[in-house]
NUPADREN-246915 format. One record per residue (C-alpha): residue in one letter; y, x, z. Coordinates in Angstrom, 2 decimals, decimal comma, always signed. Example, Ala and Ser with C-alpha at 12.3 -4.5 7.8 and 13.67 -1.06 7.14 Angstrom:
residues 2
+------+---------+---------+---------+
! resn !      c2 !      c1 !      c3 !
+------+---------+---------+---------+
!    A !   -4,50 !  +12,30 !   +7,80 !
!    S !   -1,06 !  +13,67 !   +7,14 !
+------+---------+---------+---------+
END
This chain:
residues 289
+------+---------+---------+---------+
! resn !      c2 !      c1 !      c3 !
+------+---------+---------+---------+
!    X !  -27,23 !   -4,55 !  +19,98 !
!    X !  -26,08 !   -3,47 !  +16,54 !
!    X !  -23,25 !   -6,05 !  +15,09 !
!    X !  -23,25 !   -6,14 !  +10,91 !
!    X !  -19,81 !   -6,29 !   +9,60 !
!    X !  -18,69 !   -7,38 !   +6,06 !
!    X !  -16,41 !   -4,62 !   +4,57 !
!    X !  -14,38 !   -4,02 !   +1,77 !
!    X !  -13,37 !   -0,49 !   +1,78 !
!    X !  -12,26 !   +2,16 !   -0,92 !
!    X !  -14,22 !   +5,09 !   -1,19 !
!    X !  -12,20 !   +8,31 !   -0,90 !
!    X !  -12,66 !  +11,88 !   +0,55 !
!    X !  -12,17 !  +10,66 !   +4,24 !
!    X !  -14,16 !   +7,09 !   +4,30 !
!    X !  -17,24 !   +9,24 !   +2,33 !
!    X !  -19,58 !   +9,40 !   +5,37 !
!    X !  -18,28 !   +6,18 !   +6,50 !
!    X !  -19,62 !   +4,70 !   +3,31 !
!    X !  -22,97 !   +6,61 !   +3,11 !
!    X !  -23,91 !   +6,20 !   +6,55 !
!    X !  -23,65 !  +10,15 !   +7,29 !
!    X !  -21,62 !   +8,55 !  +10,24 !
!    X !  -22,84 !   +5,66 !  +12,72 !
!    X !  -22,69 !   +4,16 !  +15,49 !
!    X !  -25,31 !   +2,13 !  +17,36 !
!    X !  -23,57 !   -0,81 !  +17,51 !
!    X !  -21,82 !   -1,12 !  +14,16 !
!    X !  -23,43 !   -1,37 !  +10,83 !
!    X !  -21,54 !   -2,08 !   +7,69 !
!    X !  -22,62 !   -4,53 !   +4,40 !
!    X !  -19,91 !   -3,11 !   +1,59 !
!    X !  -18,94 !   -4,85 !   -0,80 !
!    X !  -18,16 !   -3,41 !   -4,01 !
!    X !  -14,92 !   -3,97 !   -5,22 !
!    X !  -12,97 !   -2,26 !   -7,92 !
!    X !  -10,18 !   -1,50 !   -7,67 !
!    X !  -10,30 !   -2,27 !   -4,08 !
!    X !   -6,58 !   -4,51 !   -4,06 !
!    X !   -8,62 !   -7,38 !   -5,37 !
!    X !   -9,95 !   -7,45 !   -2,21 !
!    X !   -6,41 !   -7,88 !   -0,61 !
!    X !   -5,89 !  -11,28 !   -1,34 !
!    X !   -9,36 !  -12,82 !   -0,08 !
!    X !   -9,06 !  -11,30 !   +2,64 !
!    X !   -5,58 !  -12,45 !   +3,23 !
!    X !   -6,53 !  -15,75 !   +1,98 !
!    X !   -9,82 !  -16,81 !   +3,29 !
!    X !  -10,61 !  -13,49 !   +5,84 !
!    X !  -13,49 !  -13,31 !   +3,72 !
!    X !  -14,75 !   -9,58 !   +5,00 !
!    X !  -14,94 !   -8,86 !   +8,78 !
!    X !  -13,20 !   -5,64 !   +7,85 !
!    X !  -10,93 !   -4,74 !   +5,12 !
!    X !   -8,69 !   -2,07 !   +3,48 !
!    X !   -5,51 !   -3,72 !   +3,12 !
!    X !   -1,72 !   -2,37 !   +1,58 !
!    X !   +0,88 !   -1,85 !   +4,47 !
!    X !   +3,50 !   -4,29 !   +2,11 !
!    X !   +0,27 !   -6,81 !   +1,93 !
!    X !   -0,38 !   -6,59 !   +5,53 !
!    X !   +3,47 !   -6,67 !   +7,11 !
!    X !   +3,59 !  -10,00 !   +4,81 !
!    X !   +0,10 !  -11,38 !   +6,18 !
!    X !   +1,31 !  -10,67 !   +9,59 !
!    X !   +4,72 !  -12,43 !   +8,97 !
!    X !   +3,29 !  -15,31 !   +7,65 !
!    X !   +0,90 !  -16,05 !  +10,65 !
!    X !   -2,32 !  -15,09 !   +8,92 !
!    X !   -5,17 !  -14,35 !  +11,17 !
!    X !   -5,80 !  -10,56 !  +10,44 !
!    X !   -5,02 !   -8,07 !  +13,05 !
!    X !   -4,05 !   -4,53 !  +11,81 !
!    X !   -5,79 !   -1,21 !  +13,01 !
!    X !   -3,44 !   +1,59 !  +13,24 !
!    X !   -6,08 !   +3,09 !  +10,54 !
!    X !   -4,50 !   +4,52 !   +7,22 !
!    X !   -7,09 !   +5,02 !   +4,53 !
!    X !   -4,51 !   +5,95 !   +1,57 !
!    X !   -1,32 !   +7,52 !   +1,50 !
!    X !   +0,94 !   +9,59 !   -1,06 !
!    X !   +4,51 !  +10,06 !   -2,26 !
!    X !   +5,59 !   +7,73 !   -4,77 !
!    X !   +8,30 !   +9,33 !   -6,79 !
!    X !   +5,82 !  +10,15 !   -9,30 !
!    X !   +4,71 !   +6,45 !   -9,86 !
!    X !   +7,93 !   +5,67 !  -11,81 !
!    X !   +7,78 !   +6,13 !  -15,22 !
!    X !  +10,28 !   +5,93 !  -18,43 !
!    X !   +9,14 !   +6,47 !  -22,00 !
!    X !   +9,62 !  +10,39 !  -22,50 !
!    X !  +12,31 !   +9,48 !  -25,58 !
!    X !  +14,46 !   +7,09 !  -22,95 !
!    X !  +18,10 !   +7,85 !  -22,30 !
!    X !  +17,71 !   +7,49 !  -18,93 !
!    X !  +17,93 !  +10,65 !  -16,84 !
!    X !  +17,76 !   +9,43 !  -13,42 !
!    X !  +16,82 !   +6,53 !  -10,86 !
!    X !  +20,53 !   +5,67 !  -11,20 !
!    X !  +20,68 !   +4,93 !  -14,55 !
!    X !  +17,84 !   +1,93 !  -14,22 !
!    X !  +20,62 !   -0,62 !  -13,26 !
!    X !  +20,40 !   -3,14 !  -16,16 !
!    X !  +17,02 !   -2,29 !  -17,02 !
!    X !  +14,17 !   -3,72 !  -17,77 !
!    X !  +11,08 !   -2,81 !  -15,10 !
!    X !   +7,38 !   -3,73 !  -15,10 !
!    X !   +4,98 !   -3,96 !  -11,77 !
!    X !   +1,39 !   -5,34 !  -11,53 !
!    X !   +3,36 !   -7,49 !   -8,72 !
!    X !   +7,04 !   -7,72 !   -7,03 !
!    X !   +5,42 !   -7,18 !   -3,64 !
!    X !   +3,37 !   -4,01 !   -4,66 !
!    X !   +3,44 !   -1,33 !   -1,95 !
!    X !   +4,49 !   +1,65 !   -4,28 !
!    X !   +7,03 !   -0,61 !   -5,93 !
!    X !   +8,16 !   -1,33 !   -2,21 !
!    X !   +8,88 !   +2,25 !   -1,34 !
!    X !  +10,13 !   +3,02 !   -4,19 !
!    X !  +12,66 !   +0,24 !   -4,18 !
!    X !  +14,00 !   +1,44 !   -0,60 !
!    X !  +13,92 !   +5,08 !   -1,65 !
!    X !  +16,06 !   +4,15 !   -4,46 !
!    X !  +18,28 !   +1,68 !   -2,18 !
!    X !  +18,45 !   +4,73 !   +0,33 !
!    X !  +19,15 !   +7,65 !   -1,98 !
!    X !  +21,24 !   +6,26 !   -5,05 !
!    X !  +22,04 !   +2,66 !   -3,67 !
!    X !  +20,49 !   +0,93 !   -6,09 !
!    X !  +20,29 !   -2,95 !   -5,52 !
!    X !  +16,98 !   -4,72 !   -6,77 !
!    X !  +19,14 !   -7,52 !   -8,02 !
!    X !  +20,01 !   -5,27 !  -10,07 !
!    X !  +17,81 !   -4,57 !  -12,43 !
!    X !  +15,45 !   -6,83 !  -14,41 !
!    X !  +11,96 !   -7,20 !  -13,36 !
!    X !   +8,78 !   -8,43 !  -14,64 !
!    X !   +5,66 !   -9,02 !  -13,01 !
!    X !   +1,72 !   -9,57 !  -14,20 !
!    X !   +0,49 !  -10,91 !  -10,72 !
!    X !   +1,75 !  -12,99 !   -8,06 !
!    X !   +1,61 !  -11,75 !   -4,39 !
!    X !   -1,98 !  -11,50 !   -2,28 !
!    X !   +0,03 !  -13,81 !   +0,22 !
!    X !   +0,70 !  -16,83 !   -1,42 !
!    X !   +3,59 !  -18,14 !   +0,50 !
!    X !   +6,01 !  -15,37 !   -1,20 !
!    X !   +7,17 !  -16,51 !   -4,59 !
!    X !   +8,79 !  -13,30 !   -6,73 !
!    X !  +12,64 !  -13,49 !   -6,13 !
!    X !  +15,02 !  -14,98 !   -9,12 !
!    X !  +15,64 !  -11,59 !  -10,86 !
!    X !  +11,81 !  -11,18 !  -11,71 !
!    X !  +10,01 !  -13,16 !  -14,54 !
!    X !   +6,06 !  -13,13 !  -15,23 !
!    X !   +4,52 !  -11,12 !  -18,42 !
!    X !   +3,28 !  -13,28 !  -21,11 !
!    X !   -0,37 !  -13,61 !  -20,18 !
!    X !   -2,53 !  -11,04 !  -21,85 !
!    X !   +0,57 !   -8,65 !  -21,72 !
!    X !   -0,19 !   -5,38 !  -20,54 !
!    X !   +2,14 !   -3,13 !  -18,49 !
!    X !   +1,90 !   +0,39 !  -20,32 !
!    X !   +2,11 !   -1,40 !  -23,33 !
!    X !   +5,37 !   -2,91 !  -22,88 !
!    X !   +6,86 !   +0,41 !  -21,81 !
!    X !   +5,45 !   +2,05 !  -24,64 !
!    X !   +6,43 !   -0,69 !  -27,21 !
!    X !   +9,99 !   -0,82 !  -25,60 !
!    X !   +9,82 !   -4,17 !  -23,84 !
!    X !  +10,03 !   -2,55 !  -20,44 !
!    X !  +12,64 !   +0,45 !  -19,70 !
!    X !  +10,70 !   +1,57 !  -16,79 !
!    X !   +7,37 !   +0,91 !  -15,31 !
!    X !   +5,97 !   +1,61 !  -11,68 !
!    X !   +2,07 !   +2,45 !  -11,69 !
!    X !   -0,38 !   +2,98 !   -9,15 !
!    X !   -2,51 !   +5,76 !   -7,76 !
!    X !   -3,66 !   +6,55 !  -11,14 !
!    X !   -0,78 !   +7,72 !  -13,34 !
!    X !   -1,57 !   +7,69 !  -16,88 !
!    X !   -1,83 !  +11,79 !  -18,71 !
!    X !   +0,27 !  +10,16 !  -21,93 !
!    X !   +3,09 !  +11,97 !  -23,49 !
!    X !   +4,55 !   +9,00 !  -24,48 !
!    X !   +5,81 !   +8,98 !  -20,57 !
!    X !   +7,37 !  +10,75 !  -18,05 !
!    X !   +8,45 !  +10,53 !  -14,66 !
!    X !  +12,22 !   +9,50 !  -14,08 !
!    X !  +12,45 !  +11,52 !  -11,02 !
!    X !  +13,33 !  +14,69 !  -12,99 !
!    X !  +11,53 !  +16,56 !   -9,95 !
!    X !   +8,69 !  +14,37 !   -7,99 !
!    X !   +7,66 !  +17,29 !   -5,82 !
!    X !  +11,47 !  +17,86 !   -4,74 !
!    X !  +11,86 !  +14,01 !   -4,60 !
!    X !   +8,74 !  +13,80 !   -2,34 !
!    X !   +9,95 !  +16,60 !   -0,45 !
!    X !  +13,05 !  +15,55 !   +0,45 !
!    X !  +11,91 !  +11,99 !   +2,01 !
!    X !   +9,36 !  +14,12 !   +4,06 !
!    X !  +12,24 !  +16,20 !   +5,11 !
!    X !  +14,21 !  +12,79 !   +6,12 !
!    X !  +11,51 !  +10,86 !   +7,41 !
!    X !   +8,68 !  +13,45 !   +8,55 !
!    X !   +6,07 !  +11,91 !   +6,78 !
!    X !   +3,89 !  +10,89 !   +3,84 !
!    X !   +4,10 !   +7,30 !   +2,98 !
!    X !   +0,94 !   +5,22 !   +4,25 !
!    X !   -0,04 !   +2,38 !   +1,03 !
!    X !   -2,85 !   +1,48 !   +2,55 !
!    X !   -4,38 !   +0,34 !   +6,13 !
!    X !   -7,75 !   -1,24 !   +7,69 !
!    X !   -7,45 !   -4,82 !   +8,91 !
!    X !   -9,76 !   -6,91 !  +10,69 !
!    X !  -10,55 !  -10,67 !  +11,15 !
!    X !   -8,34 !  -11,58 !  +14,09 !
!    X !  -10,92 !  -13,30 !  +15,88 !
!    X !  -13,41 !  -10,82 !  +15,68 !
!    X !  -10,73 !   -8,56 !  +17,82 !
!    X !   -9,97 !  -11,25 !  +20,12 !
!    X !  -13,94 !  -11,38 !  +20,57 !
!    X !  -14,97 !   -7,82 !  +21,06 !
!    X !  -12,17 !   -5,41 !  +21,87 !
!    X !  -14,72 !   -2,85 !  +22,59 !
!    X !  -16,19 !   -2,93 !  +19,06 !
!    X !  -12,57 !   -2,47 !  +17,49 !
!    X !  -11,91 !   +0,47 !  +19,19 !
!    X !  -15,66 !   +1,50 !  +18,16 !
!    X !  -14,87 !   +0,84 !  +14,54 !
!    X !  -11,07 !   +3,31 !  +14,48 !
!    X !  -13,71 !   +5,85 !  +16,20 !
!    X !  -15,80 !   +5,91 !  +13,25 !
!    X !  -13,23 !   +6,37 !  +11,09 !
!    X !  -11,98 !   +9,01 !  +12,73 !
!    X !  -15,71 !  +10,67 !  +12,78 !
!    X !  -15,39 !  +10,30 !   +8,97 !
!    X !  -12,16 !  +11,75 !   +8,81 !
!    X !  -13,02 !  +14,31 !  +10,87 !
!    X !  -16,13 !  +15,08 !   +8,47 !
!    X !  -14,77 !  +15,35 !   +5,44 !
!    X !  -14,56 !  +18,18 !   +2,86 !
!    X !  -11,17 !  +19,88 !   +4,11 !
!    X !  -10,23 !  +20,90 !   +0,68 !
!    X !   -7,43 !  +18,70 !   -0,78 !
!    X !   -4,48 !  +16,81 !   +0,28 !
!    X !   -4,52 !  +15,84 !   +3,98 !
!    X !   -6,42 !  +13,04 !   +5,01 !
!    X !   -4,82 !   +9,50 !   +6,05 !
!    X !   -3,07 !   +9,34 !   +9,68 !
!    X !   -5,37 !   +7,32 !  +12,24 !
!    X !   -3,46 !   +6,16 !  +15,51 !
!    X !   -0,84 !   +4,04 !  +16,56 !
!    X !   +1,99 !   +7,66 !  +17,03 !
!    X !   +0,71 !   +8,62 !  +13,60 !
!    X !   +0,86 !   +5,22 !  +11,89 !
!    X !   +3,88 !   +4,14 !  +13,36 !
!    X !   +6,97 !   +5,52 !  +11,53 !
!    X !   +5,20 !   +4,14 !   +8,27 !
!    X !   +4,71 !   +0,69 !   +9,48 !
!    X !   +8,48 !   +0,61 !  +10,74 !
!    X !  +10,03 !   +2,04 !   +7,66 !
!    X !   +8,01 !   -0,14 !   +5,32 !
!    X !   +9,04 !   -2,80 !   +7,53 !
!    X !  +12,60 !   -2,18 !   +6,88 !
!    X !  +12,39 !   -2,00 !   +3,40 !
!    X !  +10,33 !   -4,95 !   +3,05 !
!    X !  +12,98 !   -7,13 !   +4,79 !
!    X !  +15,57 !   -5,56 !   +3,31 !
!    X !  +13,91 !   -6,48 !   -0,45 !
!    X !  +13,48 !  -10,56 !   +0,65 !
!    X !   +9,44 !  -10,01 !   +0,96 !
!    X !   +9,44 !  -10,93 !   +4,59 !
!    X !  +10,35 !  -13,86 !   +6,29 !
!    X !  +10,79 !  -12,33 !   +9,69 !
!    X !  +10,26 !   -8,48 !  +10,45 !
!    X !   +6,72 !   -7,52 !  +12,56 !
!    X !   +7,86 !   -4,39 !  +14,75 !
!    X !   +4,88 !   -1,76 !  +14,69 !
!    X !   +4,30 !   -3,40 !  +18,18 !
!    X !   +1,32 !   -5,43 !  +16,08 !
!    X !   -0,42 !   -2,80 !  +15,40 !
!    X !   -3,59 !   -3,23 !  +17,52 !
!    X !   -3,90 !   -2,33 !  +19,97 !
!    X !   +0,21 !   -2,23 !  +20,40 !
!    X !   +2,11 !   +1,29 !  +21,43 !
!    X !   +0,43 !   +3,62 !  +23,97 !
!    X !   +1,56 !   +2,56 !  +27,78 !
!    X !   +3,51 !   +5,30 !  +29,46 !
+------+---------+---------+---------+
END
């Protein structure tokens, strides 16, 4: 018997035959919804569990978890990248380095942002830089609403816009998404991003995971079988994707692992968890000896 399941699910190099059925299974079949860019999905789902599956950021889920929402997390990545290039200055700024940002003024879509959370504990880890320290403002509030932005953030005028308050001057620094903007009005603070991104993969051993697959809780407590169907197809698309490019995602609880406990780290660390969720919760939990 073939189960349909609501998704909301980016379309990248790796989910491709996921998306266009080139991969199957007989007893999955997928209604997607289309979403752009796929983090408005994030806070439905968190919200209401409105898709049976959904793509989800790792700072997003750690928070849903922590908060007793009813998701349960695959050990699934479906995006992942350094973020050292995501922080920009105007190119005329002063500043030279992540160091000099204490005192500054810095813009996110949202305090809780997954880049904005690595970037935060790269900073706190390689030039000690305290959050409190710095001055931030924020256009969104969190997919989770339980967490409230911490006392040394303050909301955009509505209508602002982010790259227009660093380019105007309002903001010092601004962290972006995937899609950095091709302006020379900006630049990178990280004098180096490649030797930046370099470095944490030569501290931690891996790339950064921003984004994961979650699933309606009760649909895993239902059908355990069709869970572990569903990581198996997204493995299959994975596996056939074009191999030309950056590597694909990490799929599997060894692979996903060192993310989800780092992020979790720096995620308590910043104040955006009540209580830290050990990568124990990802389903189906760690391997048994």
């Amino acid at each position: 018997m073939t189960r349909t399941l609501t998704a909301a699910l980016g379309r990248y190099r790796h989910t491709a035959a996921l998306r266009d059925g080139e991969v199957s299974s007989p007893s999955i079949a997928f209604e997607f919804a289309e979403i752009t860019p796929i983090s408005r999905a994030f806070a439905p789902m968190v919200r209401q569990q409105r898709f049976d599956v959904a793509e989800m950021a790792i700072a997003t889920a750690l928070q849903a978890l922590a908060y007793g929402k009813p998701i349960t997390v695959l050990p699934v990545a479906v995006a992942a990248r350094f973020q050292e290039g995501a922080l920009l200055c105007r190119t005329d700024s002063d500043m030279r380095d992540p160091a000099d940002l204490v005192g500054r003024r810095i813009g996110v879509r949202a305090y809780g942002q997954t880049t904005a959370m690595w970037l935060r504990g790269i900073l706190a880890d390689g030039d000690g830089l305290d959050p409190a320290a710095s001055r931030w403002t924020t256009f969104e509030e969190a997919h989770v609403a339980e967490y409230g932005d911490p006392p040394w953030a303050e909301r955009a005028p509505p209508g602002a816009n982010l790259l227009d308050m660093l380019r105007d001057g309002t903001l010092d620094a601004a962290i972006v998404g995937n899609d950095v903007p091709d302006d020379p009005a900006f630049r990178t603070l990280f004098a180096d991003p490649t030797a930046a991104a370099a470095r944490f993969r030569a501290t931690h051993g891996f790339m950064p995971v921003n984004h994961l697959v979650v699933v309606r809780r009760s649909l895993a407590e239902e059908d355990p079988a069709l869970i572990a169907e569903l990581v198996r197809l997204f493995e299959r698309s994975r596996d056939a994707a074009d191999p030309g490019g950056s590597p694909a995602p990490p799929i599997g609880y060894a692979a996903v692992a060192p993310s989800w406990t780092l992020a979790a780290r720096y995620c308590m660390a910043q104040g955006l968890l009540p209580e830290t969720v050990s990568a124990e919760a990802l389903w189906p939990g760690p391997p048994t000896a």
